[in-house]
C-alpha positions in Angstrom: -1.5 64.1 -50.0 -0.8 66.8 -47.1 -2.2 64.6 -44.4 -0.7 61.2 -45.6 2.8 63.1 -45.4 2.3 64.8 -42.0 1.4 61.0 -40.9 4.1 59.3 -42.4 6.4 61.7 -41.2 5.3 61.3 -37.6 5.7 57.7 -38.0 9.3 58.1 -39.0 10.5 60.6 -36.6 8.5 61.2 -33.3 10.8 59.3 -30.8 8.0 57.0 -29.4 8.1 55.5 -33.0 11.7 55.4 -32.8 12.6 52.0 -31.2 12.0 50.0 -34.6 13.9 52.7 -36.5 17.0 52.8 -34.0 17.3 49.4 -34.4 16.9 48.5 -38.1 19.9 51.4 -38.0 22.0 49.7 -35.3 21.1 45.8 -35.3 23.6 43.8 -36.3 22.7 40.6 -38.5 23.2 37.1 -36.5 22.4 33.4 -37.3 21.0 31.5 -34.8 23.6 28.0 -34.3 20.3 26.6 -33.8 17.2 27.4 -36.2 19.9 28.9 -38.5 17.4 32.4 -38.4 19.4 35.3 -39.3 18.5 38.2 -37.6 19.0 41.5 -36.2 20.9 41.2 -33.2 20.4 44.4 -30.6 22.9 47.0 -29.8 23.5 49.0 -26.9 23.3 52.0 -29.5 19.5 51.5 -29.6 19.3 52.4 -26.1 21.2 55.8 -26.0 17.6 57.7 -27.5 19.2 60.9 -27.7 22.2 60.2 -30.0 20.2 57.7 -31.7 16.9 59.7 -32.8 20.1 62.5 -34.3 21.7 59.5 -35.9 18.6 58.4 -37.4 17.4 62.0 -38.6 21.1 62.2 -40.5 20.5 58.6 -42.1 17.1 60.3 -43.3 19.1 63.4 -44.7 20.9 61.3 -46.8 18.6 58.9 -48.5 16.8 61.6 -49.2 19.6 62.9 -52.1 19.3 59.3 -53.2 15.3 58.2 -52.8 13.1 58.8 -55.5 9.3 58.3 -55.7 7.1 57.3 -58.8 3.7 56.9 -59.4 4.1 53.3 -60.6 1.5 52.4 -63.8 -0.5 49.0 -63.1 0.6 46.3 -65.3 -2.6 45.1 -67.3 -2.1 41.3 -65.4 -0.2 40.4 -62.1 -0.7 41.5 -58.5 -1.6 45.1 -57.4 1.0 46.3 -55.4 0.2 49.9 -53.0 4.2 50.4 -53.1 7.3 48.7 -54.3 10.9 49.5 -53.2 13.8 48.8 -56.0 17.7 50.0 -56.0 18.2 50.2 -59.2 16.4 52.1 -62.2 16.7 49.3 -64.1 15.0 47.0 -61.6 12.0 49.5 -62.3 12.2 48.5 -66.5 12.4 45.0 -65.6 8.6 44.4 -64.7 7.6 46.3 -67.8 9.4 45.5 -71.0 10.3 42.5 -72.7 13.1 40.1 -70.9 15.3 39.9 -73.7 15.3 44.2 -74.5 15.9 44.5 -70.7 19.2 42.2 -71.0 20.4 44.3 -73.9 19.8 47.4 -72.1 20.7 46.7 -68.4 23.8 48.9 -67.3 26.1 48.1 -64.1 24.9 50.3 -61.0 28.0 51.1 -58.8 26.6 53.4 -56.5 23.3 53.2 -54.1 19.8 54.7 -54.8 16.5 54.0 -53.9 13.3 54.0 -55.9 10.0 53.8 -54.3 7.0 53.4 -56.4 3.8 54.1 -55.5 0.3 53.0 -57.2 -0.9 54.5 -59.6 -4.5 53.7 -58.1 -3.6 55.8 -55.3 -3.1 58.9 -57.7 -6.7 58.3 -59.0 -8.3 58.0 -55.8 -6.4 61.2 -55.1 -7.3 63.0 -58.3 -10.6 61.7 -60.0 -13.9 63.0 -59.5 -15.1 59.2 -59.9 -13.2 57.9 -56.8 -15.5 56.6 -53.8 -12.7 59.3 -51.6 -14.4 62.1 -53.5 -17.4 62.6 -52.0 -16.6 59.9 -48.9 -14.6 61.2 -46.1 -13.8 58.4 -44.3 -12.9 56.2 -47.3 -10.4 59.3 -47.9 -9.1 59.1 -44.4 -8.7 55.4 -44.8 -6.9 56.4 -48.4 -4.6 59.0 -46.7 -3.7 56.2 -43.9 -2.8 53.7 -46.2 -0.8 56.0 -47.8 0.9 56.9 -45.1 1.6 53.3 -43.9 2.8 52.4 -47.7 5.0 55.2 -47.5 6.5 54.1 -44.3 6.5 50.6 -45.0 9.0 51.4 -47.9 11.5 53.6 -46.8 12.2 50.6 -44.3 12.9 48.6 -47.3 15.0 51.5 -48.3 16.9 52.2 -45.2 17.5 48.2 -45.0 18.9 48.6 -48.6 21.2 51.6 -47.5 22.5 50.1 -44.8 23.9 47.3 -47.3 22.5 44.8 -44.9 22.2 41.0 -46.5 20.0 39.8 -48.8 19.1 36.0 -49.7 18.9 35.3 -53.4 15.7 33.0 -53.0 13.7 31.3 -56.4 11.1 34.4 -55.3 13.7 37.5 -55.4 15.7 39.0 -52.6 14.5 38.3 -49.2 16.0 40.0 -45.8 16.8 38.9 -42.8 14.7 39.1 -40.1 14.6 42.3 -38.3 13.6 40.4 -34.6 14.9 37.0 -33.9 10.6 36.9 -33.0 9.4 37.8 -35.8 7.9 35.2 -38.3 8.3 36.9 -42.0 11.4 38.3 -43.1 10.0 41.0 -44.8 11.3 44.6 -43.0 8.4 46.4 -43.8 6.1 44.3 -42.4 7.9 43.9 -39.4 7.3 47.6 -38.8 4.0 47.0 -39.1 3.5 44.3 -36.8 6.0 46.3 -34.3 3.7 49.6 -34.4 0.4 47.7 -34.4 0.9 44.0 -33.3 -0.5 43.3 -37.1 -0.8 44.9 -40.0 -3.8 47.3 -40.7 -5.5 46.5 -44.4 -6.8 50.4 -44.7 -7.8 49.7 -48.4 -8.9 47.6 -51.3 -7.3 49.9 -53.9 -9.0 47.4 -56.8 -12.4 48.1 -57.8 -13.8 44.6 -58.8 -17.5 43.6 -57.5 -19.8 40.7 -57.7 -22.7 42.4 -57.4 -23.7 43.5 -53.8 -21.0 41.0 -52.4 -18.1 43.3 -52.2 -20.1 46.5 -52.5 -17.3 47.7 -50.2 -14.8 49.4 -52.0 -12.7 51.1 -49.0 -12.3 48.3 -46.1 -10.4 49.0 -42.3 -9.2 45.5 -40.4 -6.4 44.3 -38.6 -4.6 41.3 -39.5 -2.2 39.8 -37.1 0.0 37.0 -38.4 -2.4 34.0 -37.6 -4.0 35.9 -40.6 -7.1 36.5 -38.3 -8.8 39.7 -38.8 -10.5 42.4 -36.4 -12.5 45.3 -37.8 -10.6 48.8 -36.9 -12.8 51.6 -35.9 -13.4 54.4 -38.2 -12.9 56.5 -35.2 -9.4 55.5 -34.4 -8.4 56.1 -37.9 -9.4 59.7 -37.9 -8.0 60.2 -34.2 -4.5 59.7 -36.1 -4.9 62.9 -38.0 -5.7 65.1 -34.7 -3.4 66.8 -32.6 -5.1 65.8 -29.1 -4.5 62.2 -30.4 -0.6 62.8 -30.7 -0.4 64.1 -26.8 -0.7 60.6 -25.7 0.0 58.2 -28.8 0.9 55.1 -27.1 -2.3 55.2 -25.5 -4.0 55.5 -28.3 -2.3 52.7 -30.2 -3.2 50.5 -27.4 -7.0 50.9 -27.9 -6.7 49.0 -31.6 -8.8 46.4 -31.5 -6.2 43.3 -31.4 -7.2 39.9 -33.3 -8.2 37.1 -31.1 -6.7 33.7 -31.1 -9.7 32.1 -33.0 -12.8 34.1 -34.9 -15.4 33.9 -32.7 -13.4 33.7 -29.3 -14.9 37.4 -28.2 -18.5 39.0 -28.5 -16.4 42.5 -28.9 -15.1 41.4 -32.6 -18.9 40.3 -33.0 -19.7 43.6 -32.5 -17.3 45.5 -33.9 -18.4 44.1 -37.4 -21.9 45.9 -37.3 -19.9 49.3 -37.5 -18.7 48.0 -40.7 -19.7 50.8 -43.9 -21.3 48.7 -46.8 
């Protein structure tokens, strides 16, 4: 896991990454009069970068005493989920016993923690001889990004929930606010997402289900932006991440993701980026 930690880590605290991070710290939640969207409005604390990025290395100090990770068992029906952020160690019995035993044995929780589980799939693409990432490197590059990515994705979930910022007791579970009065889901970790890449990078199919030569792909790199287009992402690019050269001039480097286009077949480079496609 070395490699998805040193990447993970970068994401969180090298200051070019910092601009989401300052302000999921600092923003302070508006509504809209208008389209009633309740956002994070922007401070001018965001934009001292020096007392911020300190600020923001403290706030990491101290989730850490109260952030634990899991490897989180796969329930035998239901989505797959690469990570799941909950505040409560309750929350975590809830989607694996009985309703009625978790009412009897759900306890008050007065005090903030955070628990981030992570698939159990990932451990055995980690671990097992039989994973496609043993004897594939680049399906174990694209296994250490999306680790890194799901690692990332969480602790926004987790900083959101530290902060005590509001939550909207939807039919579907808590929802947050949005975290840009642009952005079009109100989900905080994908907003990071779409704020690093403009999208959200699908490293991985961490399920193993084929129909015959169909999905003989079991390890998968595309970008999805939110018209829920996708572009294929170099396996190139992916490995670059993990280099030091790459890290000299990041921003550069982010910029040469291939971006979706408005429509499918609007450019002959998305053409041809699918032959580089493994299968």
């Amino acid at each position: 896991m070395r490699p998805a930690l040193t990447l993970a880590t970068k994401f969180l605290l090298d200051p070019r990454f910092g601009a989401f991070w300052y302000h999921l710290m600092y923003g302070t939640p508006v509504t809209d009069a208008a389209t009633r969207k309740t956002y994070l409005e922007h401070s001018n604390r965001e934009d001292d970068l020096q007392t911020a990025c300190a600020d923001f290395e403290a706030l990491l100090e101290s989730l850490a005493d109260r952030t634990t990770f899991y490897w989180r068992p796969e329930k035998s029906e239901g989505p797959t989920f690469a990570g799941v952020t909950q505040f409560s160690f309750w929350e975590i019995l809830k989607d694996f016993i009985d309703s009625s035993r978790f009412d009897r044995l759900r306890k008050p929780v007065d005090s903030y923690n955070s628990y981030i589980g992570l698939s159990s799939k990932f451990l055995y693409n980690l671990m097992s001889e039989n994973a496609v990432t043993y004897s594939d490197v680049n399906a174990d590059i694209r296994l250490q990004f999306v680790l890194a990515v799901t690692i990332t994705h969480e602790l926004a979930h987790a900083i959101y929930g530290w902060r005590g910022l509001p939550h909207v007791d939807w039919t579907n579970g808590l929802v947050e606010v949005f975290a840009f009065d642009t952005d079009i889901s109100n989900e905080i970790g994908w907003s990071w997402e779409n704020h690093t890449w403009d999208g959200v990078i699908l490293a991985c199919t961490l399920d193993h289900d084929a129909i015959g030569e169909v999905r003989a792909r079991t390890w998968e790199s595309e970008i999805l932006n939110e018209t829920y287009i996708f572009t294929p992402v170099p396996e190139d690019w992916l490995k670059s991440l993990f280099m030091k050269d790459t890290w000299k001039n990041i921003n550069q480097a982010i910029k040469k993701i291939p971006k979706p286009a408005s429509s499918p077949w609007s450019t002959s480079t998305a053409l041809q980026s699918i032959q580089s496609i493994r299968f």
